[in-house]
C-alpha positions as CSV (number, residue, x, y, z in Angstrom):
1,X,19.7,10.2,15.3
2,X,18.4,10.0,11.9
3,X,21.0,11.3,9.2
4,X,19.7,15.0,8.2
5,X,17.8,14.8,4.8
6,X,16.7,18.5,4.1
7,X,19.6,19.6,1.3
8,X,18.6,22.2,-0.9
9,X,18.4,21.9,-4.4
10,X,17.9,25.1,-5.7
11,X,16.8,28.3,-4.4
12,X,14.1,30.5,-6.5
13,X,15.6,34.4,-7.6
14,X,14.7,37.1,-5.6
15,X,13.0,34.7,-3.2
16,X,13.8,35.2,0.7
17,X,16.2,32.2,0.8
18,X,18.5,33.9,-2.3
19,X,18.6,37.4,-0.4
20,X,19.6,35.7,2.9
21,X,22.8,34.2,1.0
22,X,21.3,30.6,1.1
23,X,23.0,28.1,-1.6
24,X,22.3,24.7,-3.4
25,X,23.8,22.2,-0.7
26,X,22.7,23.7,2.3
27,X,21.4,21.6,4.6
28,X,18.2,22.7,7.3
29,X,19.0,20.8,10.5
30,X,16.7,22.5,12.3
31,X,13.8,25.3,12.5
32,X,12.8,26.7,15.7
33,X,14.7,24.6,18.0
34,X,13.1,21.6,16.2
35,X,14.7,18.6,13.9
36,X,13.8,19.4,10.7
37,X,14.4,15.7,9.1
38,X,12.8,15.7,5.9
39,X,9.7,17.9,3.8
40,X,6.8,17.4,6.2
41,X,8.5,19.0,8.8
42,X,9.8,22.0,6.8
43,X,5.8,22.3,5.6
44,X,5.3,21.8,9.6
45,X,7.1,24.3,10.8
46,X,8.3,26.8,8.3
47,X,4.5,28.5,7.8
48,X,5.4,30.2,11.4
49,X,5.4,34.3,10.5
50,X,8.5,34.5,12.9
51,X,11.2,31.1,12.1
52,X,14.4,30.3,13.0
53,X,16.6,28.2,11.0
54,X,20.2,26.3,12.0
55,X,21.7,25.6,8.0
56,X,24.5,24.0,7.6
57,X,27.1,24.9,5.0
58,X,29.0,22.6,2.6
59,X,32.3,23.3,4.0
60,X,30.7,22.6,7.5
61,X,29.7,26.1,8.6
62,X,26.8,26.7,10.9
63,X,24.3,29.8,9.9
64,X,21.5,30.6,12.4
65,X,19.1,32.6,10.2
66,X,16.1,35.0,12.1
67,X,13.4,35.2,9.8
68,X,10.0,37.4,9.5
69,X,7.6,36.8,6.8
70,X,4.1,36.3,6.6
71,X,2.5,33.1,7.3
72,X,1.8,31.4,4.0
73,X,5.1,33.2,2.4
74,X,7.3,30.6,0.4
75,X,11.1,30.9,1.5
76,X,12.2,29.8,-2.1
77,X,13.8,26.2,-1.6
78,X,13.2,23.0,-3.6
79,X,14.8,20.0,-1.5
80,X,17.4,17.0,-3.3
81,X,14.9,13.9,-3.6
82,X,11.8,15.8,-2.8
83,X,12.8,16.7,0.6
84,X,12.2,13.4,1.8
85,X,16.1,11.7,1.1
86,X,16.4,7.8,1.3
87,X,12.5,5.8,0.7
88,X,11.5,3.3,3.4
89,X,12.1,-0.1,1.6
90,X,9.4,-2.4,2.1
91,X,10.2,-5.5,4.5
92,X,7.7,-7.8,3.9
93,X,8.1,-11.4,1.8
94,X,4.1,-11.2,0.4
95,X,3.2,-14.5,-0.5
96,X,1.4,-12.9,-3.5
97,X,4.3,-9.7,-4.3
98,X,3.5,-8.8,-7.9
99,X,7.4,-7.2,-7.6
100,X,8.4,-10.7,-6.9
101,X,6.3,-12.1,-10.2
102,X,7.9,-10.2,-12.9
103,X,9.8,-10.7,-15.6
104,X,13.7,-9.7,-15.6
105,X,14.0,-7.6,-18.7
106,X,11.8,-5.1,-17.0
107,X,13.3,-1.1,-16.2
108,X,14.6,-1.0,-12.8
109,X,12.5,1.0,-11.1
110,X,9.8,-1.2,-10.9
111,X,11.1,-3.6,-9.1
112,X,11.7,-1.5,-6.4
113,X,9.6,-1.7,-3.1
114,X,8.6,1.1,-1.5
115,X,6.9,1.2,2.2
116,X,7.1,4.4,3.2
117,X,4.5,6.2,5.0
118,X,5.5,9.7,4.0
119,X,4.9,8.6,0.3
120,X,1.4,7.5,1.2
121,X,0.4,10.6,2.4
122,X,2.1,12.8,-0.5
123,X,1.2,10.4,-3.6
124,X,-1.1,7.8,-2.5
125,X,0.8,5.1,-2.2
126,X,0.0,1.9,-0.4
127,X,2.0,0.7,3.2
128,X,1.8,-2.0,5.3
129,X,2.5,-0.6,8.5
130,X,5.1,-3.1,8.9
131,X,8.5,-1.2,9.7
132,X,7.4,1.8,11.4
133,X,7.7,2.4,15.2
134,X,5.9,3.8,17.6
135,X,7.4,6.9,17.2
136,X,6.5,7.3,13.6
137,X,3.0,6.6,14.8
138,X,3.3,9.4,17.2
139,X,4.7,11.8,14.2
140,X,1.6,10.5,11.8
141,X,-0.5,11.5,14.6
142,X,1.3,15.0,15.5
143,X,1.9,15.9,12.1
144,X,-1.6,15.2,10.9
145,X,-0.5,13.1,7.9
146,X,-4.0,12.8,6.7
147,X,-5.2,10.7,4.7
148,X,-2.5,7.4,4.6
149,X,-3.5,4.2,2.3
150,X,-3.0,1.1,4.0
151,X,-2.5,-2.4,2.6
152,X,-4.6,-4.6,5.2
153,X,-5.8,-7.7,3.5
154,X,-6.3,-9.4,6.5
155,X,-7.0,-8.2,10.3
156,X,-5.8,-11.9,11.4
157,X,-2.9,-11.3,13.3
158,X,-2.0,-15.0,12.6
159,X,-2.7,-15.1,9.2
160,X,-1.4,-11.5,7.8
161,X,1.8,-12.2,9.8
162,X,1.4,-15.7,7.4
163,X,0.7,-13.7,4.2
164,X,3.2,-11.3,4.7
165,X,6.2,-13.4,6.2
166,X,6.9,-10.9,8.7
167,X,6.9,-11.0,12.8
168,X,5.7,-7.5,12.8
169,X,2.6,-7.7,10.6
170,X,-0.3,-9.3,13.1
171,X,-0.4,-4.9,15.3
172,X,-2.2,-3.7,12.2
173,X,-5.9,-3.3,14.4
174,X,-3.6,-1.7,17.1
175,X,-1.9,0.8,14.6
176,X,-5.0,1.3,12.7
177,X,-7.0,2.0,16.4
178,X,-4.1,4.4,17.2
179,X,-4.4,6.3,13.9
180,X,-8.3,6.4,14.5
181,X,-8.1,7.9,17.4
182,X,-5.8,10.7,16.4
183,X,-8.0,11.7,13.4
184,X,-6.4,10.8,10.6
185,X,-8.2,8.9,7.6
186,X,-7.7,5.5,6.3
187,X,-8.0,4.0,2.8
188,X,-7.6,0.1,3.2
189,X,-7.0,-2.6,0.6
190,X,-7.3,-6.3,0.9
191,X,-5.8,-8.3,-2.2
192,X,-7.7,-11.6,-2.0
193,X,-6.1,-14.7,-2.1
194,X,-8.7,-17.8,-2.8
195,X,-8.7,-20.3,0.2
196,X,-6.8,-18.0,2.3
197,X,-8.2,-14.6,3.4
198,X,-11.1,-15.0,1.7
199,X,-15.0,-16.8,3.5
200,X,-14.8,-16.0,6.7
201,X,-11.5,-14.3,7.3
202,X,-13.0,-11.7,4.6
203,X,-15.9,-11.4,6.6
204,X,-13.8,-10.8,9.7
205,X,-11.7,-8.0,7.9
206,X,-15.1,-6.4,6.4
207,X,-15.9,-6.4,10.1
208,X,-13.1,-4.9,11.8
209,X,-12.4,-2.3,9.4
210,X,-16.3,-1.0,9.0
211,X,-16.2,-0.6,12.5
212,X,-12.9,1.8,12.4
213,X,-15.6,4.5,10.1
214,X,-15.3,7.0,10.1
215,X,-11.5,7.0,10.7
216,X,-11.4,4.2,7.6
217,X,-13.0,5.7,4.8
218,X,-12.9,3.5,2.6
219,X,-11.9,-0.6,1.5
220,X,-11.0,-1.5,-1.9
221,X,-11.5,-5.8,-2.3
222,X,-9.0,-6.6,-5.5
223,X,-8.0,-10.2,-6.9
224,X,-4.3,-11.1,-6.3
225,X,-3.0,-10.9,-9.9
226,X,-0.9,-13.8,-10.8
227,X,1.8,-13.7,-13.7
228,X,3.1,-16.9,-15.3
229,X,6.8,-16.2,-13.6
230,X,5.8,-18.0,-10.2
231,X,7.5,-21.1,-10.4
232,X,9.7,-21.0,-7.7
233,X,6.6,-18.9,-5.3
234,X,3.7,-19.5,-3.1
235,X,1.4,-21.4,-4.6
236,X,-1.6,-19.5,-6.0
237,X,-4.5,-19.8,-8.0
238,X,-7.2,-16.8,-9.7
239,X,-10.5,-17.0,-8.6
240,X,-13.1,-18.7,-10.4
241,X,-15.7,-17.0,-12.6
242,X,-18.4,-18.0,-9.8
243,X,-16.5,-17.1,-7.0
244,X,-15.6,-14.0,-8.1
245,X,-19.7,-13.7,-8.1
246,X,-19.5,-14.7,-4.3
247,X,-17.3,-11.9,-3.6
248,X,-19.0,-9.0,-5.4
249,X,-22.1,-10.6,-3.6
250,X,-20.6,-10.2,-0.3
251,X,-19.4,-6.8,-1.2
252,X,-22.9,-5.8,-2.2
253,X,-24.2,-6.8,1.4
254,X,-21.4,-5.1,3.3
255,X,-22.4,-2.1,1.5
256,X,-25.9,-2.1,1.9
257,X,-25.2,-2.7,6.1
258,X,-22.7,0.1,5.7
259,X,-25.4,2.7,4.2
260,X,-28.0,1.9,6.7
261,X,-25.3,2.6,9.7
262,X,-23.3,5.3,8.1
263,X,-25.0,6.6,4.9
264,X,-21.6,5.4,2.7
265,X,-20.7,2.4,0.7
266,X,-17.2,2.4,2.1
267,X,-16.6,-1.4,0.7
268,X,-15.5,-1.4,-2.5
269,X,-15.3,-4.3,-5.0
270,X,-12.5,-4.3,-7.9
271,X,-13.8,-4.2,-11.4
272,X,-11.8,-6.9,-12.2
273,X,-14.5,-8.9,-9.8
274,X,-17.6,-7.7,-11.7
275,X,-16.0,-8.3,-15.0
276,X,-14.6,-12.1,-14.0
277,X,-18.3,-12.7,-12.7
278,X,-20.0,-11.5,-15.8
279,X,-21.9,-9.1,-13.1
280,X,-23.2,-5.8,-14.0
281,X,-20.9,-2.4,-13.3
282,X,-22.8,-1.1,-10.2
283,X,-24.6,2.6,-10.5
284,X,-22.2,5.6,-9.4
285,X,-23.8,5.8,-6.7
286,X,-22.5,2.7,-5.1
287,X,-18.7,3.9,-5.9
288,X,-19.4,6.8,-2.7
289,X,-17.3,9.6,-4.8
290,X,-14.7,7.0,-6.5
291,X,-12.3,7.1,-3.7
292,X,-9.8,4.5,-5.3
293,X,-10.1,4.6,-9.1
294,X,-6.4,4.1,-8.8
295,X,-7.0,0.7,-7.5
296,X,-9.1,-0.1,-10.3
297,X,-12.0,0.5,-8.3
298,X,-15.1,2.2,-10.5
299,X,-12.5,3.1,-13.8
300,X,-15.2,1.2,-15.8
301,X,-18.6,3.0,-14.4
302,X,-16.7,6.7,-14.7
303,X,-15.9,4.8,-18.2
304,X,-19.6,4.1,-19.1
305,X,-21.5,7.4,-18.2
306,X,-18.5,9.1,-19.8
307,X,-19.6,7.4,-22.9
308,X,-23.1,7.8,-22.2
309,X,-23.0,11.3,-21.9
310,X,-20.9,12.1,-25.2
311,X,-23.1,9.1,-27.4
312,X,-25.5,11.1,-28.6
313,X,-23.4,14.0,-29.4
314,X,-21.4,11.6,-31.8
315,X,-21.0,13.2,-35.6
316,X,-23.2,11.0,-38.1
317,X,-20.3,11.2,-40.1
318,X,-16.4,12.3,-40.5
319,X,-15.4,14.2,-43.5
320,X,-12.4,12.3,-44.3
321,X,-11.8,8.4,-44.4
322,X,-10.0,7.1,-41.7
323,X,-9.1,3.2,-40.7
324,X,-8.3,2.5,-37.0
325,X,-7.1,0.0,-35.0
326,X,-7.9,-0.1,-31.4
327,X,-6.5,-2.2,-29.0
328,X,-7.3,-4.0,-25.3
329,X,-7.1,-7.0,-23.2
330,X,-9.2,-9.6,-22.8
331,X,-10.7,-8.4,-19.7
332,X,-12.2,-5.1,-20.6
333,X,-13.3,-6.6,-24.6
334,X,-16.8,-6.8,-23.6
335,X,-17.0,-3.4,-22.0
336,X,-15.3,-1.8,-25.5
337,X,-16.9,-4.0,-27.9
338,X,-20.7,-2.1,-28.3
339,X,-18.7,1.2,-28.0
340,X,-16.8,0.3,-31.2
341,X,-19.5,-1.5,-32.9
342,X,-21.5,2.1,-32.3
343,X,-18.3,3.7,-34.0
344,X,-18.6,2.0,-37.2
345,X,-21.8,3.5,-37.4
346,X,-20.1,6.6,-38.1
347,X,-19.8,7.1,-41.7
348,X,-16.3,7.2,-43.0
349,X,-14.8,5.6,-39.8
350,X,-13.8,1.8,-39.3
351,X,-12.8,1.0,-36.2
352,X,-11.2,-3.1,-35.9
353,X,-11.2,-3.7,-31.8
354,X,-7.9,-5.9,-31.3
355,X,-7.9,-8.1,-27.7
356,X,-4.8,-8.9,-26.6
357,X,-3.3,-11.6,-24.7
358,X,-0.8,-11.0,-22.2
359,X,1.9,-13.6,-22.9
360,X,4.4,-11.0,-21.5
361,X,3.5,-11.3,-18.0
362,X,1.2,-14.4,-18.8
363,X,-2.3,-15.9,-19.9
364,X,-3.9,-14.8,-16.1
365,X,-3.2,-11.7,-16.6
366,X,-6.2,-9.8,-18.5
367,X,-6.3,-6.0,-17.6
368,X,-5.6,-3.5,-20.5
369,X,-3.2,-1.3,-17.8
370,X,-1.0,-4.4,-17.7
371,X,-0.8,-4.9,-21.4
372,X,3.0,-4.2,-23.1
373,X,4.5,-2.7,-26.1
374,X,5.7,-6.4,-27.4
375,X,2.4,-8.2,-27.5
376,X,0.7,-5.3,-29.1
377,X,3.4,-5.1,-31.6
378,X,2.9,-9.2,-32.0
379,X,-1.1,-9.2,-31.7
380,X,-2.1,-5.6,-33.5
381,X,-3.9,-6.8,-36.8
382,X,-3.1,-3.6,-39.3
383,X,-4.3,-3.5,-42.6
384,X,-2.6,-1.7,-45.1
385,X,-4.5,1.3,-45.2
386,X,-4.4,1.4,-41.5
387,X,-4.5,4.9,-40.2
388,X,-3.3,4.7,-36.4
389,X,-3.3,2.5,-33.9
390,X,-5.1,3.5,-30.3
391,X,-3.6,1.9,-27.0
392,X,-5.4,2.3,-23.4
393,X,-3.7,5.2,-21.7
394,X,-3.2,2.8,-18.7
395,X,-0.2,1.1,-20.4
396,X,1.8,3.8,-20.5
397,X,3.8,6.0,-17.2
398,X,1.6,8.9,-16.1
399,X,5.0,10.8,-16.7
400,X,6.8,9.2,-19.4
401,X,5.1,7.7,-22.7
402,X,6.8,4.4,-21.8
403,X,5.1,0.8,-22.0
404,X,6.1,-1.6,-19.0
405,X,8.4,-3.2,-20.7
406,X,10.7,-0.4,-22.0
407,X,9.8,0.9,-25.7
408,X,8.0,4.2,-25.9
409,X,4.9,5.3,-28.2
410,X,7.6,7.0,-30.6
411,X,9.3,3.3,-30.4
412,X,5.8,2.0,-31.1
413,X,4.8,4.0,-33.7
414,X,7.8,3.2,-35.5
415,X,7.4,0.0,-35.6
416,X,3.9,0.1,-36.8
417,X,4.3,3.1,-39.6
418,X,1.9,4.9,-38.2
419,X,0.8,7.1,-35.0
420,X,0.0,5.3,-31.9
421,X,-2.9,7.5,-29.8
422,X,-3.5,6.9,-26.3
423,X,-7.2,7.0,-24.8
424,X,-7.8,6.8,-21.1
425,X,-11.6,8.3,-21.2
426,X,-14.6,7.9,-23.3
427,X,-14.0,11.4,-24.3
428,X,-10.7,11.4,-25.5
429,X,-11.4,7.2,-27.6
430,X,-14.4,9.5,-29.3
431,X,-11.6,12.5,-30.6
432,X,-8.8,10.1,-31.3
433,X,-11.6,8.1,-33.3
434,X,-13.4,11.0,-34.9
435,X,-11.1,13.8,-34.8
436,X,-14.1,16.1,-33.0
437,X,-13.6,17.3,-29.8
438,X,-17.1,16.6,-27.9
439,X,-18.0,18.6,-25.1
């Protein structure tokens, strides 16, 4: 039996769990009868008007609590760790791990790897279906942990039990079939490896995972991102500007068999592919509602009709001077470069676009989210009446203002002698730029 996981953290005044006498380090071990291991059953079980609840108290007393409320009544708790106690580490030896490719002078957090099921479902992270049992099939199923993001990139039992270096990894069809039948929806990835998963075994995993719709909603197609700390790894190479090309070709296709059979897109090609092929950004319309922006997937379309939109709207002039310097890397300078050429049109606003090269993780690696606090400090051209310097939002946490590796914006901006302004939308590069808020 799994180690009980439910402590409580803290319980919320005048709240049902404070007048019942329940304390920080109480532990739920189980409500109505049933195991209460971790948050998603708590959320399960506890919406029940009429609950019973076996706590257990610090110094090892049992309490068996009766309680009426009505159904969608909070009892007060927040959990230690979320509720969900110790993460399923991830078990797999990837033969292209970005974890594995980094750096050592990096925070340690990220070179932690998660697997865990539970944290797909509650943030959107990516599994590989690799260390869970049958039983945590069964609980996906009966809990209705809906949707899940699964890392497929290949449906070869062979070969993804070769990419992934683990005995376990060739069920993923039978554990994707068994979550398809119970309801709950898929988002897929395949990371493409050239001369290994993708020609034909693409086409195979294109194939198999269309025909899981509408259980699998959607499947992002991303490059495998090599860094230049792979010397002792796999042996990998990037694709090649005209292979990428082949690739958003066959993405294309899949997508127009996929709206004749099912009205929806559902393949999805990286931007990173369009942008290595020199391709055009496809119409919205082909992203099927942006399902997996987060995957890079349609960031630069939501990008380009945000910009679009607000164009017109753009002040003919500013009523103060101001000199900027904007920064991104090499991947994304041809989708910034008419946007700040059209900014220096704005009188009293120059705007100097700065493309930097990533010789933190390495040459290869081109995205902006990717791009660190040392290389812009190294690569930033400033002049001396430089008024602030304006970073992609992407290089910074979504919950800390901290680059990759380590310094803050604060630690940034004191560096430079001057603000550093982040900009993830077209929206918010036009206020940092002009000062105007455009709506």
């Amino acid at each position: 039996m799994r180690d009980h996981q439910l402590e409580i953290e803290s319980v919320s005044p005048g709240s049902i769990g404070e007048e019942l006498g329940i304390e920080p380090g109480d532990i739920i071990m189980r409500i109505n009868d049933n195991l209460a291991l971790d948050i998603i059953d708590y959320r399960f079980l506890a919406v029940d008007e009429e609950i019973n609840i076996l706590l257990r108290k610090p110094d090892g007393d049992h309490w068996l609590l009766e309680i009426e409320k009505d159904w969608d009544e909070d009892l007060g708790f927040s959990f230690k760790d979320g509720g969900l106690g110790r993460t399923k580490n991830c078990r797999n030896k990837c033969i292209f791990c970005f974890v594995d490719q980094m750096p050592l002078q990096m925070r340690k957090s990220l070179y932690v790897k998660d697997d865990d099921y539970r944290l797909s479902f509650f943030q959107g992270n990516f599994v590989t279906l690799t260390n869970i049992s049958d039983s945590d099939l069964e609980r996906i199923a009966h809990r209705r942990l809906s949707p899940l993001y699964v890392s497929v990139h290949t449906t070869s039992p062979e070969l993804r039990t070769k990419m992934m270096k683990n005995p376990g990894a060739g069920k993923i069809m039978d554990q994707l079939k068994f979550l398809a039948s119970a309801g709950i929806e898929i988002h897929t990835q395949a990371v493409l490896c050239p001369g290994i998963n993708d020609g034909k075994e693409l086409d195979r995993t294109l194939n198999d995972l269309t025909g899981l719709w509408p259980s699998v909603v959607s499947l992002a197609v991303v490059p495998v991102g090599l860094t230049g700390h792979r010397q002792t790894l796999f042996p990998l190479r990037g694709f090649t500007n005209s292979e990428a090309g082949e690739i958003v070709q066959k993405v294309q296709d899949w997508q127009d068999k996929c709206i004749d059979r099912c009205g929806y897109p559902l393949v999805f090609a990286s931007d990173e592919f369009y942008l290595l092929a020199s391709k055009p950004i496809p119409s919205a319309g082909r992203y099927g509602g942006f399902p997996q922006t987060e995957n890079g997937i349609g960031l630069i379309r939501l990008f380009m009709d945000d910009w679009k939109e607000i164009e017109p709207k753009l002040p003919a002039q500013i009523p103060n001077s101001r000199n900027l310097a904007i920064v991104t890397g090499k991947l994304a300078a041809s989708v910034l470069k008419p946007i700040v050429e059209r900014l220096n049109e704005i009188t009293n606003l120059t705007v100097e676009m700065n493309v930097v090269e990533n010789n933190f993780f390495g040459p290869s690696v081109t995205v902006a989210g990717l791009v660190t606090a040392s290389d812009i400090v190294k690569q930033t051209n400033l002049e001396s009446n430089t008024d602030a310097v304006i970073i992609p939002g992407a290089t910074i946490r979504s919950d800390k203002p901290v680059f990759l590796d380590g310094p803050s914006i604060d630690d940034l901006a004191f560096q430079f002698g001057i603000p550093v302004l982040p900009a993830d939308s077209a929206r918010e590069l036009a206020y940092v730029t002009t000062g105007i808020t455009i709506k």
